[in-house]
The first five atom37 places (N, CA, C, CB, O) and aatype in JSON, in Angstrom:
{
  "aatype": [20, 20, 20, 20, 20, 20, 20, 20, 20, 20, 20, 20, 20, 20, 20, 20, 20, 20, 20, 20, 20, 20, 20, 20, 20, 20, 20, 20, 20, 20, 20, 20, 20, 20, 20, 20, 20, 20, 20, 20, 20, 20, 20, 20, 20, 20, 20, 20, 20, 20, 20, 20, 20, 20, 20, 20, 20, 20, 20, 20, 20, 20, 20, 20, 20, 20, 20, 20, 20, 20, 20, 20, 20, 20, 20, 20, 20],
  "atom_mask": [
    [1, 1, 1, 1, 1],
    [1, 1, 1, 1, 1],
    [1, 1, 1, 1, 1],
    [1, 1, 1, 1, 1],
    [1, 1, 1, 1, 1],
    [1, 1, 1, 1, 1],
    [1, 1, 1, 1, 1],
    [1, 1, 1, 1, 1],
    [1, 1, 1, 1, 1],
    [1, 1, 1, 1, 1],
    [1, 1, 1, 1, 1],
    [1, 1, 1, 1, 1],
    [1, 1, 1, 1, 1],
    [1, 1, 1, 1, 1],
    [1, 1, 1, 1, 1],
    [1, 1, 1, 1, 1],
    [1, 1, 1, 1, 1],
    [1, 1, 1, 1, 1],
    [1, 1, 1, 1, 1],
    [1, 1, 1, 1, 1],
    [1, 1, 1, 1, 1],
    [1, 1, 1, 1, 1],
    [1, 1, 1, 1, 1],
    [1, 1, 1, 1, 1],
    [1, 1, 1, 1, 1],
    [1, 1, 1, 1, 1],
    [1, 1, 1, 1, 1],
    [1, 1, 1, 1, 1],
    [1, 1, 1, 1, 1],
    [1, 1, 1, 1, 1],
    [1, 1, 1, 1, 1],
    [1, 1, 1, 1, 1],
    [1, 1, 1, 1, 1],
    [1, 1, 1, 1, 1],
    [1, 1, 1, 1, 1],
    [1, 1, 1, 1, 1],
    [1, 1, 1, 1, 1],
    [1, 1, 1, 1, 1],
    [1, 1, 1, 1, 1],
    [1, 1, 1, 1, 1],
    [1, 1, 1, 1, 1],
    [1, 1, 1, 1, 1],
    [1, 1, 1, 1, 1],
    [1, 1, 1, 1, 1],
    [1, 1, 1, 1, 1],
    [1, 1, 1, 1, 1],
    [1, 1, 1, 1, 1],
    [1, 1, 1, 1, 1],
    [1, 1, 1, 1, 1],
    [1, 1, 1, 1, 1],
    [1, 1, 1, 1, 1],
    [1, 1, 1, 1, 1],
    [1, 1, 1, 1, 1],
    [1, 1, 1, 1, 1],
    [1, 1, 1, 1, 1],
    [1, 1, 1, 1, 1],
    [1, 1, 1, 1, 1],
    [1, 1, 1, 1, 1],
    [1, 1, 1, 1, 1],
    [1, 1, 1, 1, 1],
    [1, 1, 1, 1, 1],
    [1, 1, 1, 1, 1],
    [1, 1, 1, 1, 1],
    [1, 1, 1, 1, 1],
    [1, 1, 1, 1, 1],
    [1, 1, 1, 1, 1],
    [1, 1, 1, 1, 1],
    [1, 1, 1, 1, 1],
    [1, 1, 1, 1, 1],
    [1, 1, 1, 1, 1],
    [1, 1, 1, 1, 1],
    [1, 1, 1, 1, 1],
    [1, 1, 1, 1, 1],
    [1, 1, 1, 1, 1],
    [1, 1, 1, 1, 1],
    [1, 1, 1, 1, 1],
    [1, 1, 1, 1, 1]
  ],
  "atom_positions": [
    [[0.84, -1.19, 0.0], [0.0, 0.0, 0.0], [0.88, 1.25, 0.0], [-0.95, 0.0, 1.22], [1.95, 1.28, 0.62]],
    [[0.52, 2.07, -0.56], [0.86, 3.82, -0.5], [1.25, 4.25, 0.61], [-0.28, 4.79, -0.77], [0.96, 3.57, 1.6]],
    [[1.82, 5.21, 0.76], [1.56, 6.17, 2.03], [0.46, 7.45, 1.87], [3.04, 6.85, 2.43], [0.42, 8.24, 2.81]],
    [[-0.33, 7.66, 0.84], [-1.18, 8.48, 0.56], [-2.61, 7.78, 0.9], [-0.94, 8.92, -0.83], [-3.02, 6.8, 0.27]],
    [[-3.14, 8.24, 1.71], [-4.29, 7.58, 2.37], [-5.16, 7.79, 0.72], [-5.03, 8.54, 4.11], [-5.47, 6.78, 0.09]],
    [[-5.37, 8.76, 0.35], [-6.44, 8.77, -0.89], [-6.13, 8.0, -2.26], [-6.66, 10.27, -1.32], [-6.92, 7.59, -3.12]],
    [[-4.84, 7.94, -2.19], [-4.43, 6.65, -3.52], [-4.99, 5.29, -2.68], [-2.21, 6.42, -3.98], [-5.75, 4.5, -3.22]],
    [[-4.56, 5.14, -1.42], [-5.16, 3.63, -1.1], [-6.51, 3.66, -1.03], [-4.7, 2.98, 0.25], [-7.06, 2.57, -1.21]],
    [[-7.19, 4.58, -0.83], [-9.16, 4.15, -0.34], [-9.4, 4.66, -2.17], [-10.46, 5.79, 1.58], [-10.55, 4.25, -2.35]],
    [[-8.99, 5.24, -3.4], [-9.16, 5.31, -4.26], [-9.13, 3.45, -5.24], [-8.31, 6.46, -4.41], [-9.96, 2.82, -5.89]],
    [[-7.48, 3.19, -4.76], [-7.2, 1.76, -5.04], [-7.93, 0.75, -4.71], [-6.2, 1.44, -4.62], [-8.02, -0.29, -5.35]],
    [[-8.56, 1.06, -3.54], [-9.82, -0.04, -2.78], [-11.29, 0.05, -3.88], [-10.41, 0.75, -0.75], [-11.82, -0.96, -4.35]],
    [[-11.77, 1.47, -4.12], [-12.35, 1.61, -4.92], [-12.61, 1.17, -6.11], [-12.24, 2.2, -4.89], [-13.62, 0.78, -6.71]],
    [[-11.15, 1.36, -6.42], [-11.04, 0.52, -8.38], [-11.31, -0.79, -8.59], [-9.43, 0.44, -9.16], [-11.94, -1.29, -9.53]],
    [[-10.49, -1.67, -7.11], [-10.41, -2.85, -7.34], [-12.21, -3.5, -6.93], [-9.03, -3.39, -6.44], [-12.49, -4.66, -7.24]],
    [[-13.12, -2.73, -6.33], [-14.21, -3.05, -6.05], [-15.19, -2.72, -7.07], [-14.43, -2.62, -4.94], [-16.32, -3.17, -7.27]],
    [[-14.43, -1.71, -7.73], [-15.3, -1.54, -8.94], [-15.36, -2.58, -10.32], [-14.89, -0.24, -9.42], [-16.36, -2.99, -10.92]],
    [[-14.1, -2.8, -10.55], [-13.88, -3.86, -11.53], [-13.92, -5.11, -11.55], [-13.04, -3.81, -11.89], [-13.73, -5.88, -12.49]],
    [[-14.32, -5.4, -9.88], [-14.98, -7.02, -10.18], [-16.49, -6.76, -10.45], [-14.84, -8.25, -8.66], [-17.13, -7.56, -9.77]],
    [[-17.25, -6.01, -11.12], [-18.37, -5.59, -11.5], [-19.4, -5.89, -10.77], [-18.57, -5.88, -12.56], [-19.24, -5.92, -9.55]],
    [[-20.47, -6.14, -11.24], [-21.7, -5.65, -10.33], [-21.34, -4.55, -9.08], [-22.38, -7.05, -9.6], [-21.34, -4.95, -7.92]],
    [[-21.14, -3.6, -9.29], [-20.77, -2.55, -8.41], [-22.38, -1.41, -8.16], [-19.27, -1.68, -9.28], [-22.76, -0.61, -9.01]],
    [[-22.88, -1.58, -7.17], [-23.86, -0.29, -7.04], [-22.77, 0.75, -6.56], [-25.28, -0.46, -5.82], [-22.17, 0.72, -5.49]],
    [[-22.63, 1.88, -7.83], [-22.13, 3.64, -7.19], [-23.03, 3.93, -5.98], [-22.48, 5.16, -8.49], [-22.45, 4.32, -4.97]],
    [[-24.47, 3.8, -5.93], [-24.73, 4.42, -4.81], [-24.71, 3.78, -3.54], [-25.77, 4.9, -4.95], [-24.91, 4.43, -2.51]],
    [[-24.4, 2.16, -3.53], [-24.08, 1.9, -2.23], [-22.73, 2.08, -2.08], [-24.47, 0.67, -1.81], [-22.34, 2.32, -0.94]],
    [[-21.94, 2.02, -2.95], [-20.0, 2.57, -2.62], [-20.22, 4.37, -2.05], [-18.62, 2.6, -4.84], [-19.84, 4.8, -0.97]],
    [[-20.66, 4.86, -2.75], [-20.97, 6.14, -2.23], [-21.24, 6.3, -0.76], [-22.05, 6.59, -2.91], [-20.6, 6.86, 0.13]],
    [[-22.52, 5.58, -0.8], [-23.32, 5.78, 0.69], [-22.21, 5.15, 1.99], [-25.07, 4.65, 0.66], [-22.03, 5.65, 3.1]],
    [[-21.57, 3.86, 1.38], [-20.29, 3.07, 2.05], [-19.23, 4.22, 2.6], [-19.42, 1.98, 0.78], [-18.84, 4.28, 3.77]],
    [[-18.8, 5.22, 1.44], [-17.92, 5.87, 1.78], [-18.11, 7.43, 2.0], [-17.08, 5.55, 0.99], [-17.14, 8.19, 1.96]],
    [[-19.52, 7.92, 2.24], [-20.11, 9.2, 3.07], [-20.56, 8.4, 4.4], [-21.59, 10.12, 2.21], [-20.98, 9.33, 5.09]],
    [[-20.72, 7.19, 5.18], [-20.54, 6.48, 6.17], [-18.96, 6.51, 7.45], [-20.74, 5.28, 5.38], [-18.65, 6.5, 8.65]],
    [[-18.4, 6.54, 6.03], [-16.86, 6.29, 6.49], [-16.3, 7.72, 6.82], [-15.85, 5.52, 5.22], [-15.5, 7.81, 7.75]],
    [[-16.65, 8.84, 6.13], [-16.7, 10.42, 6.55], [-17.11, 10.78, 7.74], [-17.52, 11.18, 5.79], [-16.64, 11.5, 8.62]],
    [[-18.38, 9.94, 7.56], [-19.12, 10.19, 8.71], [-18.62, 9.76, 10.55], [-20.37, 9.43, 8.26], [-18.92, 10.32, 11.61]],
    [[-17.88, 8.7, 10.31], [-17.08, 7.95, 11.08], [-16.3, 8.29, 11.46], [-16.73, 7.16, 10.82], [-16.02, 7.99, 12.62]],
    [[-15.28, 9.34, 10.52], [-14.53, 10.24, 10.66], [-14.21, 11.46, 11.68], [-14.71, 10.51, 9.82], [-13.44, 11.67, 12.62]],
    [[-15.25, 12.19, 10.95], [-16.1, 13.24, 11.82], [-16.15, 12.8, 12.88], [-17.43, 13.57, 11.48], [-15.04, 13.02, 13.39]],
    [[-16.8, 12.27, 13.61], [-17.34, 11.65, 14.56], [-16.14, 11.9, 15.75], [-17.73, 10.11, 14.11], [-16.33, 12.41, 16.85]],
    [[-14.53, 11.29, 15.09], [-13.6, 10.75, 16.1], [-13.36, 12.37, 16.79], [-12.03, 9.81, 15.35], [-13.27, 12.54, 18.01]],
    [[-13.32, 13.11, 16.14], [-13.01, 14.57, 16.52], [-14.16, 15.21, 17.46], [-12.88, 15.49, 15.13], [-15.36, 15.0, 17.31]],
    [[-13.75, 15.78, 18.15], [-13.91, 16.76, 19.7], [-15.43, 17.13, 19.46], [-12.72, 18.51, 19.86], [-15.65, 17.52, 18.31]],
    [[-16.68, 17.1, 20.43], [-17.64, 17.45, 19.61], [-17.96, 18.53, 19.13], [-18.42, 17.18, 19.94], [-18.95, 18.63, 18.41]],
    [[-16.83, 20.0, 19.59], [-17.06, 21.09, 19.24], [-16.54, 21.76, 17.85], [-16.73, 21.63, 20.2], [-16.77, 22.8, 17.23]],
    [[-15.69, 20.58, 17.7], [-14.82, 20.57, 16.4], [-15.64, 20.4, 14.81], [-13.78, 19.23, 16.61], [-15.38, 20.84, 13.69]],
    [[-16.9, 19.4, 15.42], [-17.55, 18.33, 14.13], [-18.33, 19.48, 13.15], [-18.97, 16.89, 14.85], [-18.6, 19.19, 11.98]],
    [[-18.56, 20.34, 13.52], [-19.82, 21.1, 12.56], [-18.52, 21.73, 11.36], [-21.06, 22.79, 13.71], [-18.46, 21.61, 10.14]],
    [[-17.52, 22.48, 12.42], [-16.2, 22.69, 11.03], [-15.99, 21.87, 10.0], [-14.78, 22.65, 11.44], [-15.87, 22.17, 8.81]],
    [[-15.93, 20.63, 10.61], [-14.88, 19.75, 9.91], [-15.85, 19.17, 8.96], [-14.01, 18.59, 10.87], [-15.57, 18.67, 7.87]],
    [[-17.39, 19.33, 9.65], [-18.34, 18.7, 8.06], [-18.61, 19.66, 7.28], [-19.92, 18.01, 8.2], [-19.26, 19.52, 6.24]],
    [[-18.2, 20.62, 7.65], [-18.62, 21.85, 6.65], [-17.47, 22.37, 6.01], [-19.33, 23.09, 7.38], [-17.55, 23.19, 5.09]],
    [[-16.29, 21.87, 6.5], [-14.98, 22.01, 5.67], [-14.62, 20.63, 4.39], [-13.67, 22.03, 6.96], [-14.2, 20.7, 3.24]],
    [[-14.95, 19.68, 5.1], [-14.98, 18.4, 4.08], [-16.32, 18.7, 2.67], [-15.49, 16.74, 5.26], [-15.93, 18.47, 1.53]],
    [[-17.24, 19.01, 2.78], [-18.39, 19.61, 1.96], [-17.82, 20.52, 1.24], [-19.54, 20.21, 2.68], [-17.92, 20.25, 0.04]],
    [[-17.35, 21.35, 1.41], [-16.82, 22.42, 0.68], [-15.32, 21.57, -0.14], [-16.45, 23.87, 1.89], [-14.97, 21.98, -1.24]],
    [[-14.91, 20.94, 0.23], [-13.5, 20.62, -0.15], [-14.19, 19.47, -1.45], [-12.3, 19.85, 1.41], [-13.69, 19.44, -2.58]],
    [[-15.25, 18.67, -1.1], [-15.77, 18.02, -1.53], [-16.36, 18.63, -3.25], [-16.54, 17.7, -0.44], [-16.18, 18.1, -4.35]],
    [[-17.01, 19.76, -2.93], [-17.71, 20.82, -3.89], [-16.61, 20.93, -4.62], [-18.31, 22.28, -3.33], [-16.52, 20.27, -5.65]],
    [[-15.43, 21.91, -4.15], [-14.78, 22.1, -5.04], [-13.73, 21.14, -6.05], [-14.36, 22.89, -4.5], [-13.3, 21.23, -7.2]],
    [[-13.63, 20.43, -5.21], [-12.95, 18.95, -5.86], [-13.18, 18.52, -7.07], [-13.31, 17.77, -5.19], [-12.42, 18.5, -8.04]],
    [[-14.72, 18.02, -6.94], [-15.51, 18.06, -7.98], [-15.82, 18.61, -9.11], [-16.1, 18.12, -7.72], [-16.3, 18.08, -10.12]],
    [[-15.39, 20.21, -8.82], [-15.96, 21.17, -9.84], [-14.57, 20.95, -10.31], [-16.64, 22.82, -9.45], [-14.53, 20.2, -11.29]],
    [[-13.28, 21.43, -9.86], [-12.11, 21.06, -10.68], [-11.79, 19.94, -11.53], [-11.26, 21.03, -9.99], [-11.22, 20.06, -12.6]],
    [[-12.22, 18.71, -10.98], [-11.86, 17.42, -11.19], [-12.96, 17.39, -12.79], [-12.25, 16.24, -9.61], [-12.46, 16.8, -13.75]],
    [[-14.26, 17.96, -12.97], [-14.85, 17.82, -14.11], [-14.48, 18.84, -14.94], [-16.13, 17.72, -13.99], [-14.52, 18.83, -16.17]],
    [[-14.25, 19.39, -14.5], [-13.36, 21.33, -15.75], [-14.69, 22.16, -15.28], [-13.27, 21.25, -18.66], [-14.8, 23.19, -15.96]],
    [[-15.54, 22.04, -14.5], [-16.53, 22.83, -14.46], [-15.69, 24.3, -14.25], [-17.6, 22.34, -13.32], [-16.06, 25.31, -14.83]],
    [[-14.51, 24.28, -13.34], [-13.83, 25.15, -13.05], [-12.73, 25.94, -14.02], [-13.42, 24.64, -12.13], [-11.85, 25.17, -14.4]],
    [[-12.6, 27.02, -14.41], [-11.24, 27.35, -15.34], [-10.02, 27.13, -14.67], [-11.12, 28.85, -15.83], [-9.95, 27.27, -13.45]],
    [[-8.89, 26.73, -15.48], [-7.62, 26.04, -15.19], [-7.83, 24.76, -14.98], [-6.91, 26.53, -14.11], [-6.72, 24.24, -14.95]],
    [[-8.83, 23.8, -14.79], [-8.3, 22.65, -14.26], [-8.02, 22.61, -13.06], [-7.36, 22.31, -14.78], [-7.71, 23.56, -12.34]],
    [[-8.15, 21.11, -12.67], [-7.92, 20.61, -10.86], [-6.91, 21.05, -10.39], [-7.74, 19.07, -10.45], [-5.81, 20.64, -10.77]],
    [[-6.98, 21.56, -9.88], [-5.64, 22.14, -8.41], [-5.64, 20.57, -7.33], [-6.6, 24.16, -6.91], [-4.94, 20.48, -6.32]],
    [[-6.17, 19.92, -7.63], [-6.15, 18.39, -6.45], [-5.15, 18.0, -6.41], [-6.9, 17.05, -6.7], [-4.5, 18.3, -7.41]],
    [[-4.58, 17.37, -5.6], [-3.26, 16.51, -5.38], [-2.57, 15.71, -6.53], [-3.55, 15.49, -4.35], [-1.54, 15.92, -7.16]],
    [[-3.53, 14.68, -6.58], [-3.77, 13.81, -7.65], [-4.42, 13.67, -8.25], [-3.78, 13.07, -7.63], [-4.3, 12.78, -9.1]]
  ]
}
């Protein structure tokens, strides 16, 4: 495995995707669960930031990652 946590839960992804029959919306729901889980471990005064910082990071991700955005993804990878 990586040392990049998002290449490995991406890699988990691929390989779950390509043994087919894959429902997107239960991998989805699987891994806004796992966010959720996330969230969770942090302080309870902390959690409303950190879901409203992941949402936003989420938004924009997205918008780069499809070109909705000019220039192209600024993302990691």
């Amino acid at each position: 495995m990586s040392d990049c946590l998002h290449c490995e839960i991406n890699q988990l992804v691929q390989e779950r995707f390509e043994r087919g029959n894959t429902d997107l919306v239960e991998m989805a729901s699987m891994i806004a669960e796992s966010l959720a889980d996330l969230i969770l471990l942090a302080p309870e005064s902390d959690r409303s930031n950190l879901m409203a910082h992941a949402l936003s990071a989420f938004g924009q991700i997205v918008l780069e990652k499809s070109g909705a955005l000019d220039g192209g993804s600024n993302a990691t990878h």
